[in-house]
SEBA-186533 format. One record per residue: residue in one letter; x, y, z of N, C-alpha, C, O in turn. Coordinates in steps of 0.001 Angstrom, whole numbers, always signed. Atoms other than C-alpha are relative to their C-alpha. Layout:
N
   rest      n_px      n_py      n_pz     ca_px     ca_py     ca_pz      c_px      c_py      c_pz      o_px      o_py      o_pz
      A         X         Y         Z         X         Y         Z         X         Y         Z         X         Y         Z
...
This chain:
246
   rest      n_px      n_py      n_pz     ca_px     ca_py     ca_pz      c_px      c_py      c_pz      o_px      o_py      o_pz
      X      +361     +1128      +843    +79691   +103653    +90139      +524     -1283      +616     +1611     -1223     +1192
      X      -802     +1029      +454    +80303   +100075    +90239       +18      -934     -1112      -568      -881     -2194
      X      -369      +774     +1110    +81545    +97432    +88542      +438     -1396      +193     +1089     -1623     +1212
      X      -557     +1743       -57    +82307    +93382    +88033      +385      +361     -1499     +1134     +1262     -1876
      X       -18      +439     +1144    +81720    +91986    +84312      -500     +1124      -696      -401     +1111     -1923
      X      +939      -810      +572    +79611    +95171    +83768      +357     +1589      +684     +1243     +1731     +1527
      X       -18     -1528      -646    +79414    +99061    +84748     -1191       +34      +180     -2066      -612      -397
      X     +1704      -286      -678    +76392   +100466    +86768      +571     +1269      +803     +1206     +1242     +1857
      X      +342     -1498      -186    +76203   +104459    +86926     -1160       +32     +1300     -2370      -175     +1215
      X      +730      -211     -1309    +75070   +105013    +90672      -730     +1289      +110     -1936     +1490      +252
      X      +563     -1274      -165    +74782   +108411    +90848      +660      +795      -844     +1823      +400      -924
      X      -510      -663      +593    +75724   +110945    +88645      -347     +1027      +194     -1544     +1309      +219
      X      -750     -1321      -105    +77357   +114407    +89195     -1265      +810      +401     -1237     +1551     +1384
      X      +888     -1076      -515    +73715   +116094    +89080     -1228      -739      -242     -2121      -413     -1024
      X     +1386      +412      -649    +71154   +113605    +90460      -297      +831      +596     -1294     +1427      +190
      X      +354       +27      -544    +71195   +114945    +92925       -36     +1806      +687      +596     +2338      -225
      X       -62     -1296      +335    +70906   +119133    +94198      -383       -20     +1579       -88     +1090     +2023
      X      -202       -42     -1065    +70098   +118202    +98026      +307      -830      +799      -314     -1893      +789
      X      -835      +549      -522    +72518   +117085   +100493      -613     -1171      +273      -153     -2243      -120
      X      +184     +1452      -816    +70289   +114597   +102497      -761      -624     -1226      -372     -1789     -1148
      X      +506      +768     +1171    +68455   +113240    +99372     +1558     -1013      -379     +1894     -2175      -152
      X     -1577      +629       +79    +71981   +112325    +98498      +702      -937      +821     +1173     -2016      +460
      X      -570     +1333      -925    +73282   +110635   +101527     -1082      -889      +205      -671     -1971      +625
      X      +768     +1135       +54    +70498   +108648   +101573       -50      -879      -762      -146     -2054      -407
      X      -242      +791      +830    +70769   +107522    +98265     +1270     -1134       +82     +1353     -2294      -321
      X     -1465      +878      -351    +74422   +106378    +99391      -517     -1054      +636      -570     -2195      +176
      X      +200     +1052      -621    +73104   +104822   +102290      -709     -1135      -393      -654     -2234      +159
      X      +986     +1813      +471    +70611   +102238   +100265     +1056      -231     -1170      +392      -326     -2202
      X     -1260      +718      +886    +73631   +101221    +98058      +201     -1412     +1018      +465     -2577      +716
      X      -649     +1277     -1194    +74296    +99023   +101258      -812     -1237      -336     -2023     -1352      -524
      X      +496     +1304      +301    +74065    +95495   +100593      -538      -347     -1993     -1418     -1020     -2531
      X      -175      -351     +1530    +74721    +96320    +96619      +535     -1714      -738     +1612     -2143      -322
      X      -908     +1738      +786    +75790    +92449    +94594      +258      +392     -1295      -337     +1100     -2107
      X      -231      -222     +1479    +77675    +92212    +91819      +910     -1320       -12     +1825     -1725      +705
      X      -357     +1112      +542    +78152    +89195    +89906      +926      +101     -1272      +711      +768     -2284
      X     -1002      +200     +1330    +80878    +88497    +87510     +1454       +72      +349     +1803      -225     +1492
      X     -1187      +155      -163    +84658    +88901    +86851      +594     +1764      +415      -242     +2645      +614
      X      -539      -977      -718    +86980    +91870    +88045      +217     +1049     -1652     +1324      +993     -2189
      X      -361      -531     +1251    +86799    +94048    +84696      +592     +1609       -74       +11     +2467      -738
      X      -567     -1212      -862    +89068    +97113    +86183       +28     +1396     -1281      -386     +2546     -1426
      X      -489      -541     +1603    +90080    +98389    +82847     -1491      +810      -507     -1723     +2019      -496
      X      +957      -646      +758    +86776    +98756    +81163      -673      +823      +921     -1079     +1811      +309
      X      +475      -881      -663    +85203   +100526    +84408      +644     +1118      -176       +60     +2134      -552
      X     -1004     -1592      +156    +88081   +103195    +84315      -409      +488     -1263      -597     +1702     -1335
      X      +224      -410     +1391    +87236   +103267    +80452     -1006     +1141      +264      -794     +2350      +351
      X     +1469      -270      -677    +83653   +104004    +81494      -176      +895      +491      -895     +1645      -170
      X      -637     -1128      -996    +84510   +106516    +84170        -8      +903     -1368     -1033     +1470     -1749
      X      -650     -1239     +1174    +86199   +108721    +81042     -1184       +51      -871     -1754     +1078     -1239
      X     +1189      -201     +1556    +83548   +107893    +78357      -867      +354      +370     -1646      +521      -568
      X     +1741      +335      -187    +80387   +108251    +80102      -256      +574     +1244     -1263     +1277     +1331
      X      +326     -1429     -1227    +80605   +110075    +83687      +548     +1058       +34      +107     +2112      +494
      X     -1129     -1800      -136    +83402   +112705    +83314      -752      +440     -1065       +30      +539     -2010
      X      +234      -916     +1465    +81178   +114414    +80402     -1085      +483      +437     -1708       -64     +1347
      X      +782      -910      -517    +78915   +116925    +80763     -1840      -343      -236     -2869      +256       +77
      X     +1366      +969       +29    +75959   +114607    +79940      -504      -437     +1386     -1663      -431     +1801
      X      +461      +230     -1256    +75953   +113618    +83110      +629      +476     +1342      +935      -251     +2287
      X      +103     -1176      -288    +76620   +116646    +84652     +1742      +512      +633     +1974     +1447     +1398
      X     -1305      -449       -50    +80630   +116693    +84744       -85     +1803       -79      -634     +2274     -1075
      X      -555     -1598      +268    +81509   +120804    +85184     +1641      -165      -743     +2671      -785      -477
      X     -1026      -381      +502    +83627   +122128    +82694     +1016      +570      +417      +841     +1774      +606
      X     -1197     -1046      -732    +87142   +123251    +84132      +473      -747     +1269     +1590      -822     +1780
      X      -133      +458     -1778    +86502   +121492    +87545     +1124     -1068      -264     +1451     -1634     -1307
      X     -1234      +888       -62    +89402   +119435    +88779      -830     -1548      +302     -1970     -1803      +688
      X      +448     +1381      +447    +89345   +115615    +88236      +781      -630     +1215     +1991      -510     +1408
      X      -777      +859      -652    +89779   +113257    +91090      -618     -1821      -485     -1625     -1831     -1192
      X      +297     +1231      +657    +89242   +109339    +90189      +230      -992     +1277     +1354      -609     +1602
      X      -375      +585      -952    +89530   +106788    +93306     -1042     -1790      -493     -2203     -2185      -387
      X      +198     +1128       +73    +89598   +103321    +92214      +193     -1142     +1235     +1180     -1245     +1963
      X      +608      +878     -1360    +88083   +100560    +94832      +124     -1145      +115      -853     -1608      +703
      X       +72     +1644      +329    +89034    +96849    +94288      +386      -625      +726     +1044      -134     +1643
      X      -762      +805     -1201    +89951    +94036    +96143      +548     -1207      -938      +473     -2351      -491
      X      -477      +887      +751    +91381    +92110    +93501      +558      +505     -1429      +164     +1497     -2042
      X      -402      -104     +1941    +93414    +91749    +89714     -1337      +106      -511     -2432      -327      -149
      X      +766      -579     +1217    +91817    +93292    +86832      -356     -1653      -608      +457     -2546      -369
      X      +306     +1239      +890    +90047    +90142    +84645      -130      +440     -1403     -1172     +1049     -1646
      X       -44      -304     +1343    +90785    +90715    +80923      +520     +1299      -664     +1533     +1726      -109
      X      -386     -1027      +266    +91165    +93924    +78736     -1531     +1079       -38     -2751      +955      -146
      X     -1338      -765      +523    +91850    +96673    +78318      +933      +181     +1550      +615       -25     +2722
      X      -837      +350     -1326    +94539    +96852    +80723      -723     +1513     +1124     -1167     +2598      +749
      X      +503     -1568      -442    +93467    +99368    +83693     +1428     +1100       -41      +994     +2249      -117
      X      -519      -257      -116    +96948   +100715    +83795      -134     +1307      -997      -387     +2434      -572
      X      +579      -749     +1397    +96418   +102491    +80179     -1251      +974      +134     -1210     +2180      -113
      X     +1312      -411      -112    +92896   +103272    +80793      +396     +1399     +1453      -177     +2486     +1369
      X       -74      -706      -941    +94083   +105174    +84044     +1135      +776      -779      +936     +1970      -558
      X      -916      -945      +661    +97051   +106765    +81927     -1038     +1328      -721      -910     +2539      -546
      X     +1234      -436      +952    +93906   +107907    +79536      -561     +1383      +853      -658     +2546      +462
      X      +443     -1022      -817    +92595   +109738    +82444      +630      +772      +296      +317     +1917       -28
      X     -1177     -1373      -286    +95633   +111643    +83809      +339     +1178     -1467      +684     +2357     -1383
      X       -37      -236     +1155    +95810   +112392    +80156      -662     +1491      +153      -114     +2580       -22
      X      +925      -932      -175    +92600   +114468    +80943      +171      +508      +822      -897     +1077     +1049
      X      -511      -933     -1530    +93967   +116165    +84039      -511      -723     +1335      -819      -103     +2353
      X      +811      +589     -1093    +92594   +113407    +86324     +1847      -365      +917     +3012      -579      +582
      X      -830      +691      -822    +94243   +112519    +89623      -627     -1416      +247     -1856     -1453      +312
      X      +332     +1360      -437    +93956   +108621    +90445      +247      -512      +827     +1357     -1028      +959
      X      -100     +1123     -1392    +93668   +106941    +93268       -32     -1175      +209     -1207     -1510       +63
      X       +84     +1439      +139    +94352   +103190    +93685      -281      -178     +1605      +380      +458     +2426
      X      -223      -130      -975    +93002   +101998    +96739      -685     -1440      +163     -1855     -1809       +61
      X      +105     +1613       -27    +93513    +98222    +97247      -362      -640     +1670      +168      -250     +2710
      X      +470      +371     -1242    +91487    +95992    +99998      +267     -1727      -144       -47     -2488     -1059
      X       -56     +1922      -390    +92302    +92161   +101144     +1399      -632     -1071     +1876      -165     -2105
      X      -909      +842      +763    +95010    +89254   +100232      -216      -275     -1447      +494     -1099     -2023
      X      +330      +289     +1639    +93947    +89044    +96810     +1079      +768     -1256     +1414      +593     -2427
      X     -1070     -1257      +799    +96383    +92155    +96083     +1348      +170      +631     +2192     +1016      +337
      X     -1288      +195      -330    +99112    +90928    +98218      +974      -580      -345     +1925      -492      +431
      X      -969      +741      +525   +101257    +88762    +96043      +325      +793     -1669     +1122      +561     -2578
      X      -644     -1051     +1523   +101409    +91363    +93023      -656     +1375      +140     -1802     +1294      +580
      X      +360     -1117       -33   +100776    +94976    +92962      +370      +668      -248      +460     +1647      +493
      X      -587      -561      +843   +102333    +96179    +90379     -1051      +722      -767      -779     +1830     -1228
      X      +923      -579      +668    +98618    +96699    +88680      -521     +1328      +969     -1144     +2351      +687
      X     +1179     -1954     -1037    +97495    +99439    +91981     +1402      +722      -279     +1430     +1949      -191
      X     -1206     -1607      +234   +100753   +101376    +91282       -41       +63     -1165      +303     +1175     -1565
      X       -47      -411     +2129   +100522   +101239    +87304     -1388      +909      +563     -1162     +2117      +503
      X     +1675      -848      -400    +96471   +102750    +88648      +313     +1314      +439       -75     +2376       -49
      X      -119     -1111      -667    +97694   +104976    +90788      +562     +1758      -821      +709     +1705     -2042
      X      -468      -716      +727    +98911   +108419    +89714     +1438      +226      +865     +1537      +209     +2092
      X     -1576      -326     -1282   +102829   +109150    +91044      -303     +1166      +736      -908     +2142      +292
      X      -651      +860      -631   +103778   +109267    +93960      -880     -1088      +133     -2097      -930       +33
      X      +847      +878      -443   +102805   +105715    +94851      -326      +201     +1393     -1367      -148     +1949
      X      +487      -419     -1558   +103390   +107180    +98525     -1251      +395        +4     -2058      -231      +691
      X     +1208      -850       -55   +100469   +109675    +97725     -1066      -487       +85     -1730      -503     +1122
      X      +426      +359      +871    +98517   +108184    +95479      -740     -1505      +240     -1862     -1694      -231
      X       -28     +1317      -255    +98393   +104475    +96614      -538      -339     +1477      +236      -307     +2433
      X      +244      +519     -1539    +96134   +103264    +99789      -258     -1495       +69      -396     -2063     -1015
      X       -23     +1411      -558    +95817    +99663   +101482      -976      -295     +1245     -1033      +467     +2209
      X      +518      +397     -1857    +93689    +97991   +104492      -148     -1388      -677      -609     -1560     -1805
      X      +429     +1280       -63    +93537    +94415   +104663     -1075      -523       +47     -1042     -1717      -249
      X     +1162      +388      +138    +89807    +94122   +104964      -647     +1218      -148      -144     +2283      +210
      X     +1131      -932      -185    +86643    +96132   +104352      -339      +835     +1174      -721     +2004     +1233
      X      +760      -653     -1773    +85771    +96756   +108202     +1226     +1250       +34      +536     +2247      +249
      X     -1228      -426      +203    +89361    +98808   +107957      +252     +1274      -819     +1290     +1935      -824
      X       +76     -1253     +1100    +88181   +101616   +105204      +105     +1001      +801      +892     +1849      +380
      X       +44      -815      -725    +87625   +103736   +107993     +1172     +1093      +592     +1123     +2258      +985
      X     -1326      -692      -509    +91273   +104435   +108931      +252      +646     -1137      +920     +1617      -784
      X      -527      -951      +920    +91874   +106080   +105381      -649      +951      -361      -457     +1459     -1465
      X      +520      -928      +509    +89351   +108628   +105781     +1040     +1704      +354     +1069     +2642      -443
      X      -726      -891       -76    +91882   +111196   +107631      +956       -14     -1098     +1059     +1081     -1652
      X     -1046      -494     +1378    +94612   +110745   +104683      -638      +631      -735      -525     +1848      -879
      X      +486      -328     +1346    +92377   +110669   +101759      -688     +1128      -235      -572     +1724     -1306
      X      +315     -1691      +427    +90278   +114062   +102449      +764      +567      +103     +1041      +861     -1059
      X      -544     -1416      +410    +92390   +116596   +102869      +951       -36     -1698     +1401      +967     -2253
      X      -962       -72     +1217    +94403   +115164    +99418     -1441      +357     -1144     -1310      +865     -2257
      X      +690      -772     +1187    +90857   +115844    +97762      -681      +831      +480     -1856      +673      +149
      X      +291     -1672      -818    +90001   +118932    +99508      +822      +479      +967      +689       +32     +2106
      X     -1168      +100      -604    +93040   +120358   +100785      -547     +1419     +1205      +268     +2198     +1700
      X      +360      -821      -966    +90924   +122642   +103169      -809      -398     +1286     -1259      +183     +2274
      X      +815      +456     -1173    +89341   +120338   +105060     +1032     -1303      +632     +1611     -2099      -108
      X      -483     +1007     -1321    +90940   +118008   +108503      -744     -1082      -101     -1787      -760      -671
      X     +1011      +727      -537    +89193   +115004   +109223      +795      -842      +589     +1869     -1152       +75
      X      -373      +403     -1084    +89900   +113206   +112202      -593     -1625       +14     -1676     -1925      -489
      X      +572     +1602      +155    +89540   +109117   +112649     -1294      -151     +1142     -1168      +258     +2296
      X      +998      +446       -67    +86195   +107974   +113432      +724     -1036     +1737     +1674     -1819     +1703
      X      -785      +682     -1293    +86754   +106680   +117947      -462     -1186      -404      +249     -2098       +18
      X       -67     +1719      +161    +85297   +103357   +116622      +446      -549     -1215      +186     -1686     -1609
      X      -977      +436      +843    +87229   +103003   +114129      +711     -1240      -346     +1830      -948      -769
      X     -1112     +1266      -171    +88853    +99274   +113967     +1742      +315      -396     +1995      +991     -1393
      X     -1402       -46      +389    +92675    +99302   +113708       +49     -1034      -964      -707     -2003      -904
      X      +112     +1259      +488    +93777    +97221   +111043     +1566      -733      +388     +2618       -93      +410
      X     -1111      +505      -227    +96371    +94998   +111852     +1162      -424      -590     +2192      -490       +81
      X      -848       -87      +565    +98356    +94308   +109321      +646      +881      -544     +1846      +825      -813
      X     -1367     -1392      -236    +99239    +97945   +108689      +472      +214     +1142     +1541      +811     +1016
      X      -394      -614     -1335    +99835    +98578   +112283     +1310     -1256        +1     +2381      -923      +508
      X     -1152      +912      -370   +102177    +95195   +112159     +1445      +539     -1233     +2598      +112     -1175
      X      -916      -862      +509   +104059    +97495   +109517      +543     +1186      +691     +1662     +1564     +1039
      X      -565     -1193     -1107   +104024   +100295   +111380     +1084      +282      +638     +1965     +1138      +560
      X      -884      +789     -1180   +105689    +98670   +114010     +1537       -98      -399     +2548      +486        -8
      X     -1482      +187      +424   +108421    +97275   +112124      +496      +902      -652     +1501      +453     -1204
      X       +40      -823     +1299   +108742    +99907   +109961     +1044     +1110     +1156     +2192     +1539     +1039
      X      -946     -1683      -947   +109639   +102871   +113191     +1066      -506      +408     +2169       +38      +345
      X     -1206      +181      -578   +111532   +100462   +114897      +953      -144      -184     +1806       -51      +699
      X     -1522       -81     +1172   +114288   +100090   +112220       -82     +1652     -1049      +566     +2102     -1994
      X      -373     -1789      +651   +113804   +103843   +111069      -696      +763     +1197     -1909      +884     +1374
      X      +293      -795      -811   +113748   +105843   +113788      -346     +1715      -143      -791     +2561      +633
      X      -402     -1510      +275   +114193   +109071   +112160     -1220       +79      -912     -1185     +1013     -1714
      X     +1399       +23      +773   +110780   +108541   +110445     -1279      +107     +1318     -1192      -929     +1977
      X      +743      +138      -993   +107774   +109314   +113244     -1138      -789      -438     -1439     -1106     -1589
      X     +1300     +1433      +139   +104879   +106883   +113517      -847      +844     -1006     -1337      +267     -1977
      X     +1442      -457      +774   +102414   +109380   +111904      +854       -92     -1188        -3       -83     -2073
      X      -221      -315     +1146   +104509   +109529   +109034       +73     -1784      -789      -298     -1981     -1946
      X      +628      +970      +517   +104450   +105762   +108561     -1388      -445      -215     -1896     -1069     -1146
      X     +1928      +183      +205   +100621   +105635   +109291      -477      +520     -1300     -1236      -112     -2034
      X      +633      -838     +1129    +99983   +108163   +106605      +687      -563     -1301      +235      -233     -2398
      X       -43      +604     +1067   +101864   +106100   +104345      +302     -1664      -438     +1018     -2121     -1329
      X      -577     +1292       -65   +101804   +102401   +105085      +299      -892     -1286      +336     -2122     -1261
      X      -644      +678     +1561   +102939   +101560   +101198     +1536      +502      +387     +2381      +533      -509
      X     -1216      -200       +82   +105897   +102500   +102326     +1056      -887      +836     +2254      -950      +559
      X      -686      +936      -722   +107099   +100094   +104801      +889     -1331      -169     +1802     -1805      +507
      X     -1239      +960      +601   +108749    +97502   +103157      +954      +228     -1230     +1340      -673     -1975
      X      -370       +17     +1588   +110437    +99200   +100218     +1769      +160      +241     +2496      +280      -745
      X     -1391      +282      -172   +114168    +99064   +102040      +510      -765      -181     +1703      -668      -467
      X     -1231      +828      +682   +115219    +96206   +101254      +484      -687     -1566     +1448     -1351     -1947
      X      +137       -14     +1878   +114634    +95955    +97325     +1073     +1096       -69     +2156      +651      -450
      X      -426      -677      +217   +116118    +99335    +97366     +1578      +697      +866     +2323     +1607      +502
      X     -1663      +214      -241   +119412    +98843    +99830      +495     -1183      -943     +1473      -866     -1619
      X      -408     +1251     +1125   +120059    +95698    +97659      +324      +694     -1193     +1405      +395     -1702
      X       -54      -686     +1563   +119799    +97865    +94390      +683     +1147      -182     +1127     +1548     -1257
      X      -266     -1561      +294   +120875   +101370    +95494      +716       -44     +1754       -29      -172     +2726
      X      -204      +633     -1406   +123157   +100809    +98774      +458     +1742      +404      +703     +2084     +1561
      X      -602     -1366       +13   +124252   +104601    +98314     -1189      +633      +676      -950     +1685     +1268
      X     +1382      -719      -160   +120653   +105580    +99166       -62       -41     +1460      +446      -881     +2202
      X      -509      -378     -1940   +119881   +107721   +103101     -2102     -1385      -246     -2847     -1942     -1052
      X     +1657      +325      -285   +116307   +106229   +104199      -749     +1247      -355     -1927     +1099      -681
      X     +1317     -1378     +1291   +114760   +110090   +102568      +142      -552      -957      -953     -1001     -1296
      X       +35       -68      +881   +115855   +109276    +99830      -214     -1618      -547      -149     -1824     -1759
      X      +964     +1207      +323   +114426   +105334    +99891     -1443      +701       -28     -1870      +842     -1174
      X     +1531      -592      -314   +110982   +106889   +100747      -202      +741     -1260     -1216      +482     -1907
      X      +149     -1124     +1153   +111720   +109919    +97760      -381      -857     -1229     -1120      -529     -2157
      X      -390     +1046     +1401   +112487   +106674    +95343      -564     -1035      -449      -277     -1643     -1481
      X      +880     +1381      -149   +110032   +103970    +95979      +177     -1052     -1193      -316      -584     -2220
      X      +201     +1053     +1042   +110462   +100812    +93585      -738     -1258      +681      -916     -2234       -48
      X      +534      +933      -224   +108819    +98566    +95599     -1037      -240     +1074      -841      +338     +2143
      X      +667       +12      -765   +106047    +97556    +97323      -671     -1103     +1163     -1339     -1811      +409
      X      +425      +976      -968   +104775    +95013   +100611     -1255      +208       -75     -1806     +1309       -49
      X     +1556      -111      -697   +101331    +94007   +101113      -261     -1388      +863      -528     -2443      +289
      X      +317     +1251      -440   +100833    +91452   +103516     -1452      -650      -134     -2476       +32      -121
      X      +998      +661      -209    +98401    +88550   +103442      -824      -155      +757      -249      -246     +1842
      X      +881      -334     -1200    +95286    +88599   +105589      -965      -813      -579      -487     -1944      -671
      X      +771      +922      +321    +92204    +86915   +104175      -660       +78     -1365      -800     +1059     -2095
      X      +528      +115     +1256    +90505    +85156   +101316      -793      +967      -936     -1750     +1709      -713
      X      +993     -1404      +766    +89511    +87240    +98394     -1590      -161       +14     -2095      -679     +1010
      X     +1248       +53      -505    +85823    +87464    +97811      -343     -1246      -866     -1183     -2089      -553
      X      +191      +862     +1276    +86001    +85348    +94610     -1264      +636      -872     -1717     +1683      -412
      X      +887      -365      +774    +83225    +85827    +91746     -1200      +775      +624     -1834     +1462      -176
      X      +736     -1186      -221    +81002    +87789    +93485       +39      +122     +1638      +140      -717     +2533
      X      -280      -170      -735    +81148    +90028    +95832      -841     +1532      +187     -1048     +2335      -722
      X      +346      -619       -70    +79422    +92368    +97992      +845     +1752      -287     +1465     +2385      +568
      X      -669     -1416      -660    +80729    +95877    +97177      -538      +912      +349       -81     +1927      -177
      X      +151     -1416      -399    +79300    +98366    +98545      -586      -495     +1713     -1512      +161     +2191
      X      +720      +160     -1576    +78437    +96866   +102431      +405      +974     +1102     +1332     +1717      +779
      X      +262      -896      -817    +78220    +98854   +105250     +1194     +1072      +337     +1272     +2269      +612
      X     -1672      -916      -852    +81808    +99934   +106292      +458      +989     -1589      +912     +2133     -1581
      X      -293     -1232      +950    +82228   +101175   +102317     -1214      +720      -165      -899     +1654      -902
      X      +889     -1236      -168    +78850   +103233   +102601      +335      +512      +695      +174     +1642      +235
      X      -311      -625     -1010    +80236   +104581   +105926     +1272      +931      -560     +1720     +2010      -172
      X     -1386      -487       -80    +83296   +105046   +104296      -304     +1471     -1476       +21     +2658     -1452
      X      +488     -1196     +1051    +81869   +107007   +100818      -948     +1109      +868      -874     +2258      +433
      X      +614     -1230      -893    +79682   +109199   +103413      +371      +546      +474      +136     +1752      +401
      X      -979     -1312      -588    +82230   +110298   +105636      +860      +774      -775     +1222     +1892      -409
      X      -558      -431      +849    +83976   +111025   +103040      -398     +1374      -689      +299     +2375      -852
      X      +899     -1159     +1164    +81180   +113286   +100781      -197      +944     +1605       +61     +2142     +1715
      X      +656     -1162      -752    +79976   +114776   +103912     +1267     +1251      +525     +1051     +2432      +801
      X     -1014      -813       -65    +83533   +116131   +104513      +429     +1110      -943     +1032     +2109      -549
      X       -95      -532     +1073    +83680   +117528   +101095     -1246      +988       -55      -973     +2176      -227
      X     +1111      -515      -234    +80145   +118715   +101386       -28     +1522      +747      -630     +2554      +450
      X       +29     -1036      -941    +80929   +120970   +104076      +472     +1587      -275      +522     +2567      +469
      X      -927     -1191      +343    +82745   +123485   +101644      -849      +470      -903      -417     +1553     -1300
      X      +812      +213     +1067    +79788   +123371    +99000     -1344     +1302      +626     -2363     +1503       -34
């Protein structure tokens, strides 16, 4: 689905019954507009009321994953924080997975989204072109049988990698892949030597209270394309990974 001021049911659970009918449908999403304000809350509502139900073809029993997509604060109510509580409620896992400066000066709302850990639970890239690097984390956490390997054209993004960086070279005893796989984690030492000076660096990482997102570029403002090419690339590699077990 997406969402601005409004919700808009893309596809549901049992449009669709063959694979390439399906990725095709993904692929003409590309170049998708949506006008209005950031209404985070009532989409998550939405999500629970109206796609997880067997109306539109939710399976009874099946496990619940939820992966919220924004590049900006929620605009108005209901809060999404609640609304995403609502869901775990229902056995959902949630995924917060925040894109661009818009979510770098507070981000307290993608970890209220998220479900704990925020390590887990919580992804980042500084721009759209950039979705690409979180396709190896994010499948195997929703299909824990399938690998997937980064895409060779892949863009790096740079402002996680400028975490990275700083991140190994003052924790050595942490290896690069283990900051890659969780770049929410890179700045949360010094909130938490300041607060907790007793604490090793496991047990900063075990404890997370805080989070860095650096600044990179302007949000999109009132409207904004979501669904352009790099997030169709990125919802396809994604399904087709999942697909493969089906």
């Amino acid at each position: 689905m997406t969402f601005s001021s409004d919700n808009r049911l893309d596809i549901a659970f049992d449009s669709y019954t063959n694979k390439t009918e399906l990725l095709q449908k993904i692929k003409n999403l590309k170049g998708t507009i949506t006008n209005g304000i950031t209404k985070t809350g009532m989409a998550i509502n939405y999500t629970q009321s109206t796609i997880l139900t067997t109306g539109n073809g939710a399976r009874s029993g099946a496990e619940i994953a939820v992966i919220v997509m924004t590049d900006g604060q929620s605009s108005g109510y209901p809060k999404p924080e609640m609304e995403a509580d609502n869901l775990r409620t229902d056995g959902a896992e949630v995924f917060s997975l925040g894109i661009g400066s818009a979510l770098s000066a507070s981000n307290a709302e993608l970890k209220g989204i998220a479900s704990n850990p925020d390590s887990y639970y919580l992804l980042y890239v500084s721009s759209f072109v950039y979705l690409c690097n979180l396709v190896p984390d994010l499948v195997p956490k929703l299909e824990s049988s399938i690998a997937a390997t980064l895409l060779s054209d892949c863009p790096e993004d740079p402002v996680v990698a400028s975490m990275e960086q700083n991140y190994t070279s003052t924790h050595p005893e942490f290896s690069t892949a283990d900051a890659t796989t969780h770049p929410e984690l890179l700045t949360i030492e010094a909130d938490l030597t300041t607060t907790h000076p007793t604490l090793s660096p496991t047990e900063m990482v075990l404890n997370t209270t805080s989070l860095g997102l650096a600044p990179v570029e302007p949000n999109f403002g009132s409207s904004a394309v979501i669904l352009d090419p790099t997030i169709a690339a990125f919802i396809t590699t994604t399904l087709l990974c999942l697909i493969k077990t089906l």
